[in-house]
C-alpha positions as CSV (number, residue, x, y, z in Angstrom):
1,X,0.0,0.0,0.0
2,X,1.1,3.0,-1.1
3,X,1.8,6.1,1.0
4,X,3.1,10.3,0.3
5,X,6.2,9.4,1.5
6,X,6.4,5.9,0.1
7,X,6.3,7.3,-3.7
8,X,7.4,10.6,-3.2
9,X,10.6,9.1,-2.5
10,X,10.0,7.0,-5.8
11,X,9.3,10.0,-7.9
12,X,12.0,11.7,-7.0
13,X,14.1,9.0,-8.2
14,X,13.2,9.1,-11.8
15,X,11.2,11.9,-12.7
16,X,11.3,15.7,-13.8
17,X,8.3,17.7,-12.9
18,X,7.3,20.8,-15.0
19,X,8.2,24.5,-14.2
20,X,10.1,23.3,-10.7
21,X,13.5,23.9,-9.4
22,X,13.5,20.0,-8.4
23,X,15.6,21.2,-5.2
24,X,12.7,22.9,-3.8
25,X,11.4,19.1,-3.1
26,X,14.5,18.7,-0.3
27,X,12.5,21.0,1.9
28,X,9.2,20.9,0.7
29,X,8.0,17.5,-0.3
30,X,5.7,16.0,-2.9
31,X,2.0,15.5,-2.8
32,X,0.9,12.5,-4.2
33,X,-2.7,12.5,-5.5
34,X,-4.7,9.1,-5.3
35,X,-8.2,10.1,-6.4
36,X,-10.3,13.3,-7.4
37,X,-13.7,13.6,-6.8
38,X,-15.6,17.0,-7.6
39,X,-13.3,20.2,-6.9
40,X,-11.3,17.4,-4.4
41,X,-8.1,15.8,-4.8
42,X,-6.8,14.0,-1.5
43,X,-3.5,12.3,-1.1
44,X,-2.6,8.2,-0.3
45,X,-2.5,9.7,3.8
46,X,-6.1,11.3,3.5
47,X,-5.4,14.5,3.9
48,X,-7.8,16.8,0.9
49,X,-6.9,19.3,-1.1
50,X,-9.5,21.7,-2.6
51,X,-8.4,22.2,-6.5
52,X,-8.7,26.2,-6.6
53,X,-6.8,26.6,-9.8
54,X,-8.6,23.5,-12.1
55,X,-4.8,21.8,-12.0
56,X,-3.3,24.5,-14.5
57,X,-6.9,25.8,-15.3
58,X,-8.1,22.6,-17.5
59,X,-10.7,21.1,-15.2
60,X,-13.9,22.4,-15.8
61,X,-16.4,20.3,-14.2
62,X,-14.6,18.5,-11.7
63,X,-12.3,15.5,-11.2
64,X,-14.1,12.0,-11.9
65,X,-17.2,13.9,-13.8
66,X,-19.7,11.3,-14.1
67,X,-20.8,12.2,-17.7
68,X,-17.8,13.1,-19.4
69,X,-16.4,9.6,-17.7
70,X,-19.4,7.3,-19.0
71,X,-18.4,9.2,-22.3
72,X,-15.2,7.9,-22.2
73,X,-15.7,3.9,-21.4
74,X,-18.0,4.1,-24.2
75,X,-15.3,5.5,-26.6
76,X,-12.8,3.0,-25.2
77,X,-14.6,0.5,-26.2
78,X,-14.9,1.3,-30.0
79,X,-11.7,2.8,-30.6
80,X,-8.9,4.5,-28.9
81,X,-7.2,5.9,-31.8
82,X,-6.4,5.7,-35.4
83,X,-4.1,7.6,-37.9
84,X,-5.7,10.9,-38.8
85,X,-4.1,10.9,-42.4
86,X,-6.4,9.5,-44.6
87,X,-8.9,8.1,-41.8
88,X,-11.6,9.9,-40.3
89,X,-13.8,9.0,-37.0
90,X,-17.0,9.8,-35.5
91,X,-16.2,11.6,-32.5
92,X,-13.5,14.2,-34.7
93,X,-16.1,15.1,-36.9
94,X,-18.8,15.7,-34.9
95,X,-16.3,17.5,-32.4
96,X,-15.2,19.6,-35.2
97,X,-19.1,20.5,-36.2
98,X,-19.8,21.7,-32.5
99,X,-17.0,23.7,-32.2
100,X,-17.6,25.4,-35.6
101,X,-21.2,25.9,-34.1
102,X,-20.5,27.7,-31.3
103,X,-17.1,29.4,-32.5
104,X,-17.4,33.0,-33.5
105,X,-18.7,33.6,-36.9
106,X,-16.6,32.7,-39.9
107,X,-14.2,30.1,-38.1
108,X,-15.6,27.2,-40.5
109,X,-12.2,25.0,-40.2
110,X,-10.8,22.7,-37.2
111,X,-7.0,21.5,-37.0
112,X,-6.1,19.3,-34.2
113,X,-3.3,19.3,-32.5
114,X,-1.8,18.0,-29.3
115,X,-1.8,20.9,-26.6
116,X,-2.2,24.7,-26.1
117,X,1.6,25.2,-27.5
118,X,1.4,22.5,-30.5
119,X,-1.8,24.9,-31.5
120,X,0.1,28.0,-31.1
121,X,2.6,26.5,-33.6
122,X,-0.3,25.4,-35.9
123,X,-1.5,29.0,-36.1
124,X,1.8,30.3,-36.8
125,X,2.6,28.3,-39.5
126,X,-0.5,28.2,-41.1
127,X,-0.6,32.4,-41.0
128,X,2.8,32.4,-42.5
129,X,2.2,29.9,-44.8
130,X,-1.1,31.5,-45.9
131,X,0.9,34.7,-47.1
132,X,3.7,32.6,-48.6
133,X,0.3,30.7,-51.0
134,X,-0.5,34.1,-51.8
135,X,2.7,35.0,-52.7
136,X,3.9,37.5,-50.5
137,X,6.7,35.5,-49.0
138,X,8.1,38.5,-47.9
139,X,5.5,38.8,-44.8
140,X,7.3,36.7,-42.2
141,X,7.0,38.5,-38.8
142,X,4.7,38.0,-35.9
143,X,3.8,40.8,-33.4
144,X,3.1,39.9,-30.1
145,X,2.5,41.7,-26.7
146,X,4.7,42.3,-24.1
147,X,3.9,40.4,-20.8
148,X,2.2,37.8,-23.4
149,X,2.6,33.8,-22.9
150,X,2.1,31.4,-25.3
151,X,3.4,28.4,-24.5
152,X,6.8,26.3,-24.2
153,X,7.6,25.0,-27.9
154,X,10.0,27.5,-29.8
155,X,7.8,28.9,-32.0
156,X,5.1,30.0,-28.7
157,X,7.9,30.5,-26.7
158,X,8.9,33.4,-29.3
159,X,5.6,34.7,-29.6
160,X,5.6,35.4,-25.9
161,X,7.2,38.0,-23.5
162,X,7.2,36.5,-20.1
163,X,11.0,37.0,-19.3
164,X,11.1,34.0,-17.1
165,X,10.3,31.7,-19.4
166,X,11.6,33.3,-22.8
167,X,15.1,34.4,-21.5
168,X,17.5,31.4,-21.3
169,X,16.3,30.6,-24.5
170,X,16.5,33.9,-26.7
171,X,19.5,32.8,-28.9
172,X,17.1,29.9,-30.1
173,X,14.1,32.0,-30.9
174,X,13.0,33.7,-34.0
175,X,12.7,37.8,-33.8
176,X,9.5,38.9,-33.3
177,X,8.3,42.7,-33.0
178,X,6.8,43.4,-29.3
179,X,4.6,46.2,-28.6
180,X,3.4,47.5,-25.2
181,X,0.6,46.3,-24.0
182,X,-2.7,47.6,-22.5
183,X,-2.2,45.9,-18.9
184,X,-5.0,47.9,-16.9
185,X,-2.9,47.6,-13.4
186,X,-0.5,50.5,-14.9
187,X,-3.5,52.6,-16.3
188,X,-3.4,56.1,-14.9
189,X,-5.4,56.9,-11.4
190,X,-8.5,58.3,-11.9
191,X,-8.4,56.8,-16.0
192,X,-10.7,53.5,-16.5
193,X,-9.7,50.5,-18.5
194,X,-11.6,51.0,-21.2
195,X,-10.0,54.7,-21.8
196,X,-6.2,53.1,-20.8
197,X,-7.1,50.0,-23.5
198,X,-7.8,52.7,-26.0
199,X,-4.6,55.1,-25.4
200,X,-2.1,52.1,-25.1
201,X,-3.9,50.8,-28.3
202,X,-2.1,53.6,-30.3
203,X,0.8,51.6,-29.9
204,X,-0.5,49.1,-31.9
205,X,-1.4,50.8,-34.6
206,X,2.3,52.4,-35.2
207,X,3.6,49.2,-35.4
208,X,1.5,48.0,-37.5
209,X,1.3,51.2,-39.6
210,X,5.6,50.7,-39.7
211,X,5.7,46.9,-40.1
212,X,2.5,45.7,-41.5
213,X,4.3,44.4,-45.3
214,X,5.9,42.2,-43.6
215,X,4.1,40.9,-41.0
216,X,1.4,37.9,-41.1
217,X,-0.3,37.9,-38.0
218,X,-0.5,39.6,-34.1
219,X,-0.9,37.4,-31.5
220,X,-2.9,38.0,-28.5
221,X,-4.7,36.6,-25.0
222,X,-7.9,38.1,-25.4
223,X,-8.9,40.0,-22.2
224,X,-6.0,37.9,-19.7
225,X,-3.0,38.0,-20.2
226,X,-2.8,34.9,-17.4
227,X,0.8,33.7,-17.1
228,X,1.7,37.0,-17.0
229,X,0.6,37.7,-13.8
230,X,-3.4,37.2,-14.8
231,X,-3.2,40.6,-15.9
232,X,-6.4,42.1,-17.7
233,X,-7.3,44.8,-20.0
234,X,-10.9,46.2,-21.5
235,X,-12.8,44.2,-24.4
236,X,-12.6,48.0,-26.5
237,X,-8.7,47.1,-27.2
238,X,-9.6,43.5,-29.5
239,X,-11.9,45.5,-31.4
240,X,-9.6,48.0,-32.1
241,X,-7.7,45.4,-32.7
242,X,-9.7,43.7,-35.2
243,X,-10.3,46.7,-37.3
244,X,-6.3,47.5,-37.7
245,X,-5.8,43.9,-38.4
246,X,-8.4,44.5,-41.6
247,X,-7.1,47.6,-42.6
248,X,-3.5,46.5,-42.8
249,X,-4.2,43.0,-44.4
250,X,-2.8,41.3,-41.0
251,X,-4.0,37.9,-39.7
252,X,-5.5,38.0,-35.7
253,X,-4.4,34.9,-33.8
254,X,-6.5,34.9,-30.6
255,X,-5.0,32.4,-28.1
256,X,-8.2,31.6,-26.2
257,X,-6.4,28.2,-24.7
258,X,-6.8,29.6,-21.2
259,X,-9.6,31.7,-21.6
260,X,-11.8,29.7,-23.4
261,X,-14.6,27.8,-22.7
262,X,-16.5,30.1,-20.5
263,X,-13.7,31.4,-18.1
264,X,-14.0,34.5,-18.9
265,X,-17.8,35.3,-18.5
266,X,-18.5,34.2,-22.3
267,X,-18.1,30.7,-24.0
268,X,-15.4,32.6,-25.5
269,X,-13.2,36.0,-24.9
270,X,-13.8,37.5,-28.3
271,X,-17.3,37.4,-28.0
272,X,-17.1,40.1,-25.1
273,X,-15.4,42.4,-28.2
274,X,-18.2,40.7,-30.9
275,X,-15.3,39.8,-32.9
276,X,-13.7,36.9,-34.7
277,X,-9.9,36.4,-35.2
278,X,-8.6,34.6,-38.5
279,X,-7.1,32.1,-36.1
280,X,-8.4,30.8,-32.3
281,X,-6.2,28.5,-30.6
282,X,-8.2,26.0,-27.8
283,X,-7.0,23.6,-25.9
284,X,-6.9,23.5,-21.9
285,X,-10.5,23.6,-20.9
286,X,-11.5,21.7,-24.3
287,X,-11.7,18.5,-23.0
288,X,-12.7,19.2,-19.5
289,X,-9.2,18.7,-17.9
290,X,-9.1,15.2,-18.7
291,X,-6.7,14.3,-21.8
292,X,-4.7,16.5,-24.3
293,X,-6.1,17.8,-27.5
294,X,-5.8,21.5,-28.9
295,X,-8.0,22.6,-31.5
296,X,-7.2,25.5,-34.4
297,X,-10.4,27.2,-35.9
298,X,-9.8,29.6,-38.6
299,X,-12.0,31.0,-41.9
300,X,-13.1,29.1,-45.1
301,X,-10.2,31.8,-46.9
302,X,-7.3,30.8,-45.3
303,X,-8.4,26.9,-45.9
304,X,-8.9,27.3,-49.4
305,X,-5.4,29.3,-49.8
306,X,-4.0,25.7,-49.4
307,X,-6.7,24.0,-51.2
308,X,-5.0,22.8,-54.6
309,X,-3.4,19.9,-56.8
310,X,-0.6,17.9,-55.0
311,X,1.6,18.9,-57.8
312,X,1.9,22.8,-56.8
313,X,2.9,21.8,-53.1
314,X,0.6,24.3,-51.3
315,X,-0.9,21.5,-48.5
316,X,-0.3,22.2,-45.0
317,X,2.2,19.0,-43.8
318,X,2.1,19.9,-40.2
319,X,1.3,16.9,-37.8
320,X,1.1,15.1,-34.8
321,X,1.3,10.9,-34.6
322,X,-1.6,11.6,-32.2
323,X,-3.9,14.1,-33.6
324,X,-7.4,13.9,-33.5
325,X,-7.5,11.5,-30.8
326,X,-10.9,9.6,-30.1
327,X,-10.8,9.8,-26.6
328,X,-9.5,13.6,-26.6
329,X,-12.4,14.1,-29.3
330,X,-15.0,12.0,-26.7
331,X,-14.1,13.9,-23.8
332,X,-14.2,16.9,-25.2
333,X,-17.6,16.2,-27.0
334,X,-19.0,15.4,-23.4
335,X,-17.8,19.0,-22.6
336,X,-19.6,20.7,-25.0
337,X,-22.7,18.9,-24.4
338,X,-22.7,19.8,-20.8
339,X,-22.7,23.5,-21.7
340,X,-25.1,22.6,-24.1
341,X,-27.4,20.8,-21.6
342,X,-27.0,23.1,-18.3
343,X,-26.9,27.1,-18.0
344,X,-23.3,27.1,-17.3
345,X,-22.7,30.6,-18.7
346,X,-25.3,32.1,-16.6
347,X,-24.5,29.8,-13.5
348,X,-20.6,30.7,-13.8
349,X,-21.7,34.6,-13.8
350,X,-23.9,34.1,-10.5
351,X,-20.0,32.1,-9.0
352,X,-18.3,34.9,-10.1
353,X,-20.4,37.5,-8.4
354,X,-19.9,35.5,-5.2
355,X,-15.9,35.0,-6.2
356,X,-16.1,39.2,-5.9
357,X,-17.6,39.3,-2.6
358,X,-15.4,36.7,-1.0
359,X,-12.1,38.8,-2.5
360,X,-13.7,42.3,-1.0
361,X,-11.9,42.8,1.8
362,X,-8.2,42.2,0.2
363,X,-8.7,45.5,-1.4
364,X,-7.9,47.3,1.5
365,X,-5.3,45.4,2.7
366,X,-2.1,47.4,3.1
367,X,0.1,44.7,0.9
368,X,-2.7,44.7,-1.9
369,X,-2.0,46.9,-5.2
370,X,-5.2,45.5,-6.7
371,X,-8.0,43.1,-6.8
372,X,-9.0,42.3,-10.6
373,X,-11.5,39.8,-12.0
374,X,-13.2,38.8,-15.2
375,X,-15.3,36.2,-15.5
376,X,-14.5,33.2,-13.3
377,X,-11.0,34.7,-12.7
378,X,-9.5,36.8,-9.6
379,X,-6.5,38.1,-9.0
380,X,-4.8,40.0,-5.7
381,X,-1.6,41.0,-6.8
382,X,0.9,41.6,-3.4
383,X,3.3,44.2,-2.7
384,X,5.3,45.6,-0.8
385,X,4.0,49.0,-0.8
386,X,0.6,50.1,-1.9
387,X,0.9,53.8,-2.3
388,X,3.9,53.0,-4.8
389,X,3.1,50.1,-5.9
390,X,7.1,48.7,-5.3
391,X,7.1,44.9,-5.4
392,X,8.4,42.7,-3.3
393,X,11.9,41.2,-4.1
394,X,11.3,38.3,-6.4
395,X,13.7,36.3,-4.7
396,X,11.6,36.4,-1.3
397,X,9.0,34.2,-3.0
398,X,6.4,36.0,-0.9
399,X,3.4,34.0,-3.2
400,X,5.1,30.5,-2.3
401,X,4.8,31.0,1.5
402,X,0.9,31.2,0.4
403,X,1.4,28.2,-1.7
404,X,2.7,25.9,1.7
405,X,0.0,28.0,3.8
406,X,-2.8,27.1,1.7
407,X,-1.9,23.7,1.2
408,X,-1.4,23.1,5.3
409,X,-5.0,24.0,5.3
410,X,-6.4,22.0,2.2
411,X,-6.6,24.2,-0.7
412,X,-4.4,24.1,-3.9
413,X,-3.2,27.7,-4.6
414,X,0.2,28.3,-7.1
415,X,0.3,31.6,-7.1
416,X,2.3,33.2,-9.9
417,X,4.9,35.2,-8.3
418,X,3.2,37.6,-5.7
419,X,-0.1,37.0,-7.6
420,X,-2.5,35.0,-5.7
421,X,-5.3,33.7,-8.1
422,X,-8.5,32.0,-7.9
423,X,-9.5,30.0,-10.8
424,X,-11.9,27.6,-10.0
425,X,-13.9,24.1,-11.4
426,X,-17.4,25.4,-12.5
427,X,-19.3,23.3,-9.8
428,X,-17.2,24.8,-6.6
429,X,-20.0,26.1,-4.5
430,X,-20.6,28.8,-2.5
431,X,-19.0,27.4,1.4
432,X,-15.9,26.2,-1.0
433,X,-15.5,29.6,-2.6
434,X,-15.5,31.1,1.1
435,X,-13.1,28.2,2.1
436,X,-10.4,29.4,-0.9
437,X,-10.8,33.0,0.2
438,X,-10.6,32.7,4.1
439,X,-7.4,30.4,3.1
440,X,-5.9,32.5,0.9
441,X,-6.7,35.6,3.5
442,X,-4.7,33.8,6.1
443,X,-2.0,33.2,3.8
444,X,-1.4,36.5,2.6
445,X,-0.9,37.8,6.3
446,X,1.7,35.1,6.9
447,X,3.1,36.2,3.6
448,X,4.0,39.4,4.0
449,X,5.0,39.4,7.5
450,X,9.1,40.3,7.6
């Protein structure tokens, strides 16, 4: 019988876990999970551990949900997988017809791919390859946000801005032009998001005014910027955003892999701006936390660019041994068909006005810049001085001491940095959301004492 310690000691053996100084684990051990039940994981010792972050934001409806698991055994028993080169399957293309369905208008076209990054790598190279159809080879460049994340592969590392990530790396990466971006927490006092989202968005426009012949496509997190802090800005910048895109013949990636699927107070970001990129990258959320799969929607246009005899060598060869997965497709069939069936949308809005109320009271806490929320996310960012704003040093690791507190007391928080975030399953209920906040209130003293 298995215990924490008994394979903790085994894992840290032979394995390599992601974004972790491996160290760390001398002082502060591992947590092994045994089951999941609802918005509950609990180790092989008993203890429980309420998931306040939907383990790295892809669990929508809870661990062990009944109908996305009876969805599941039903697909393992047909088929588990098959090449997607020349073979089609059920649960793809009826996947790919719901998501077409409820995609904002004009995204007609579904690529698979493997994860959030794969399908940032899809986009890009479809956008670039697009132009290159069209014969203007010459538009090659990306422009991307600072503070933006993307993902891990080289490509969606490039694309991104985090410095933490992106550094160590640079001399790999392809050059990409970065323009400032319309991060509300630096917005002027007394000016409102939408008005700071507006006057940052002049930025934009130079740069695409300067660059636009040779660039195929900006990339952007519409509304949260979330590895960069969860950062937020006003809907009015994507529309803006849109329109530039239009009038300088530029593609619009939106990277909707963490914001997707109702996390933001719509099925979808973009629809709070009632526009549609040429490109939407999903993945995360898509199949309900339970398997990889990543999904690129984009326009009838761009599909038909690469639409042509073998001979002239136009096709798109990107691929993955594992795309379009039948169980990814199942799961993330069941997904859909639970928004379809319940009022999530409305349900998550009613969560997120009790996700407000429960954060309150950190606004006037004397080590709290800001409290910010969309949708289904909140964000206290901590610092060492309100009135300026200073940070604290990022070698203190002020958000990790909330991290161990939180944990002590059964709640999963990973704050990023000093940023303590709530980002919850759909079906958390009202005493859990309390439970997260109380936690996380308790934490946050402990953190900043000196």
């Amino acid at each position: 019988m298995s215990s924490n310690q008994s394979l903790a000691k085994r894992d840290l053996a032979v394995l390599w876990h992601p974004c972790t100084q491996m160290k760390d684990h001398e002082s502060f051990p591992l947590i092994p999970i045994k089951s999941g039940q609802g918005v509950w994981l609990e180790d092989f010792d008993g203890n429980r551990y309420l998931d306040a972050i939907s383990s790295w934001w892809v669990n929508l409806f809870g661990h062990a949900n009944p109908a996305i698991n009876a969805a599941l055994k039903a697909q393992l028993d047909s088929l588990e997988h098959v090449i997607f080169a020349g073979f089609t399957h059920q649960s793809a293309v009826e996947l790919a017809e719901k998501l077409v369905d409820v995609a904002p208008a004009g995204l007609v076209r579904c690529f698979y791919a493997d994860n959030g990054s794969a399908a940032v790598e899809v986009a890009l190279k479809m956008s670039f390859h697009y132009w290159r159809n069209q014969g203007q080879s010459q538009k090659t460049k990306f422009i991307t946000l600072e503070n933006s994340y993307h993902g891990e592969t080289l490509g969606a590392l490039a694309v991104g801005n985090v410095a933490l990530y992106k550094e160590t790396y640079a001399p790999l990466l392809m050059e990409v032009i970065t323009v400032p971006g319309p991060d509300c927490y630096v917005r002027e006092p007394g000016e409102t998001c939408a008005e700071y989202s507006m006057r940052r968005f002049e930025l934009m426009e130079q740069a695409l005014q300067r660059h636009a012949e040779s660039v195929c496509a900006v990339i952007i997190e519409p509304l949260v910027q979330c590895a960069g802090n969860m950062r937020m800005y006003d809907p009015v910048y994507l529309s803006l955003l849109r329109a530039a895109c239009d009038k300088y013949h530029v593609h619009l990636i939106a990277d909707e892999i963490a914001v997707g699927f109702g996390r933001t107070g719509t099925l979808f970001a973009c629809e709070q701006a009632s526009i549609s990129p040429d490109f939407m990258c999903l993945s995360k959320g898509l199949t309900g936390g339970y398997l990889p799969l990543s999904a690129v929607l984009t326009t009838e246009q761009v599909y038909q660019a690469f639409y042509d005899d073998y001979q002239r060598l136009t096709a798109f060869l990107h691929s993955h041994s594992y795309t379009g997965n039948a169980l990814a497709c199942r799961a993330a069939l069941a997904t859909l068909n639970i928004f379809q069936q319940q009022p999530i949308i409305a349900q998550n809005k009613q969560l997120a006005a009790i996700m407000a109320q429960a954060t309150e009271r950190f606004k006037a806490h004397p080590n709290v810049a800001e409290v910010r929320q969309t949708g289904m996310i909140v964000a206290i960012e901590l610092v060492k001085n309100k009135r300026t704003r200073e940070p604290y040093p990022w070698q203190e690791r002020r958000g990790l001491k909330v991290y161990h507190y939180a944990l002590s007391k059964g709640v999963l928080l990973r704050p990023l940095g000093n940023v303590i975030y709530f980002m919850p399953p759909y079906i958390i209920t009202e005493a859990e959301l309390m439970l997260v906040a109380e936690v996380a209130w308790q934490g946050l003293q402990l953190a900043v004492k000196d």
